[in-house]
N, C-alpha and C positions, 0 to 999 in steps of 0.2 A: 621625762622629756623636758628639754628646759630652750626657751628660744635664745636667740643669740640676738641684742642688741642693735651691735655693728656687725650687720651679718657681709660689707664688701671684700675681705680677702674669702669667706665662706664662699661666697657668689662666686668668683673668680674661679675658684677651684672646683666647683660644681660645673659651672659652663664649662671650664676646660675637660672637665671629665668626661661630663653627658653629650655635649655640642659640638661632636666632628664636623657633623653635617650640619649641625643651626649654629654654630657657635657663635657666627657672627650676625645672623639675628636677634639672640641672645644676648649681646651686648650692646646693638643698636636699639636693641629695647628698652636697657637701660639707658641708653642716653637720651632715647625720648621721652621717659618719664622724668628724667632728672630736667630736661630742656622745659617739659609741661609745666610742671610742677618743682619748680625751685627748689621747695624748702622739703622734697619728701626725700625719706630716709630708706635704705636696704636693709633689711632685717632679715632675720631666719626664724619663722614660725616654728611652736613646738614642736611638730610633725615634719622637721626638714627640707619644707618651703620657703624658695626665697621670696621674699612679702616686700612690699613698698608700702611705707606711710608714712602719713599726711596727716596732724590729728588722727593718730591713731592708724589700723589697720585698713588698705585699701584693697590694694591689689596682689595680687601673686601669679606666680609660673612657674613651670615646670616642661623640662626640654624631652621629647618622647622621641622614638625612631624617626618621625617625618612632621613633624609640627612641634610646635612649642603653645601649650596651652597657658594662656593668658588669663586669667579667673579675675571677678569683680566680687568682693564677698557681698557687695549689696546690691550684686546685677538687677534682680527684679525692682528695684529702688528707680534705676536710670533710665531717663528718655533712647531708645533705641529706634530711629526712624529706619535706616539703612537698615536692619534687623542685622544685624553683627552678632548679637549674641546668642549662644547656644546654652543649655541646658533645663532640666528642669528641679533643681533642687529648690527648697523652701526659698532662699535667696538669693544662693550664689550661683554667678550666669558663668558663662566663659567665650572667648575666642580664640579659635585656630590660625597660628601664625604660621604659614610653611615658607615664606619668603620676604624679602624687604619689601618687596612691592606693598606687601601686607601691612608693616608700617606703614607707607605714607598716606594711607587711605584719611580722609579728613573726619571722617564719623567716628574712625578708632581715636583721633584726638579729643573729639569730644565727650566721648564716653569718658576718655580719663579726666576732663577738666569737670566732665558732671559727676564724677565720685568723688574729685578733691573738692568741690562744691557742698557738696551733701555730707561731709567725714567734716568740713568748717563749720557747717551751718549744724549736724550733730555727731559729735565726738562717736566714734565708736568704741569700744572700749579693749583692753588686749586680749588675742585670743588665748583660751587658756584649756588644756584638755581635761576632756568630764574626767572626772571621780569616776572608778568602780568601788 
């Protein structure tokens, strides 16, 4: 598995593919990170995710029947008052996006501006799949 770069014509044709029903959450999502965060990049992680980053690895999604999960790879890392994020892995958290409304929430802003904060202050470095 190899990531792709410039993952934005990939992007495009994944949201087209996967996002009947969200597709246009899925692209307001990209414009709200690209609005958050200026200088962060589209990318395709090795495993087919499209990844945003910032210094390195930040965020990613993936568009499912009735939501688009939003992932923080260093969720447990970020301040969460609104408790927006879900899960329980070692440190990646995520949010359920089912609608625009779901963007404009101002906590989901913050959350992005506290992982491009934390990915400045320490690089992350690229994800890369284990070895067997």
């Amino acid at each position: 598995m190899k990531a792709i770069a410039d993952g934005r014509e990939w992007i495009d044709e994944y949201v087209a593919r996967k996002g009947r029903e969200l597709g246009g959450v899925a692209q307001a999502l990209r414009r709200l990170m690209k609005n958050t965060v200026p200088d962060t990049k589209e990318t395709v992680n090795p495993w087919k995710m499209p990844t945003f980053e910032s210094n390195g690895p930040m965020c990613y999604f993936s568009v499912a029947k009735s939501h688009i999960t939003f992932g923080f790879l260093r969720g447990t890392s970020l301040p969460d008052p609104a408790k927006l994020l879900e899960g329980t892995g070692k440190s990646l958290r995520h949010v359920k996006l089912r609608s625009m409304d779901d963007l404009g929430k101002p906590a989901l802003k913050k959350l992005i501006q506290a992982a491009a904060r934390l990915n400045k202050k320490e690089p992350m470095e690229d994800m890369k799949p284990k070895k067997k």
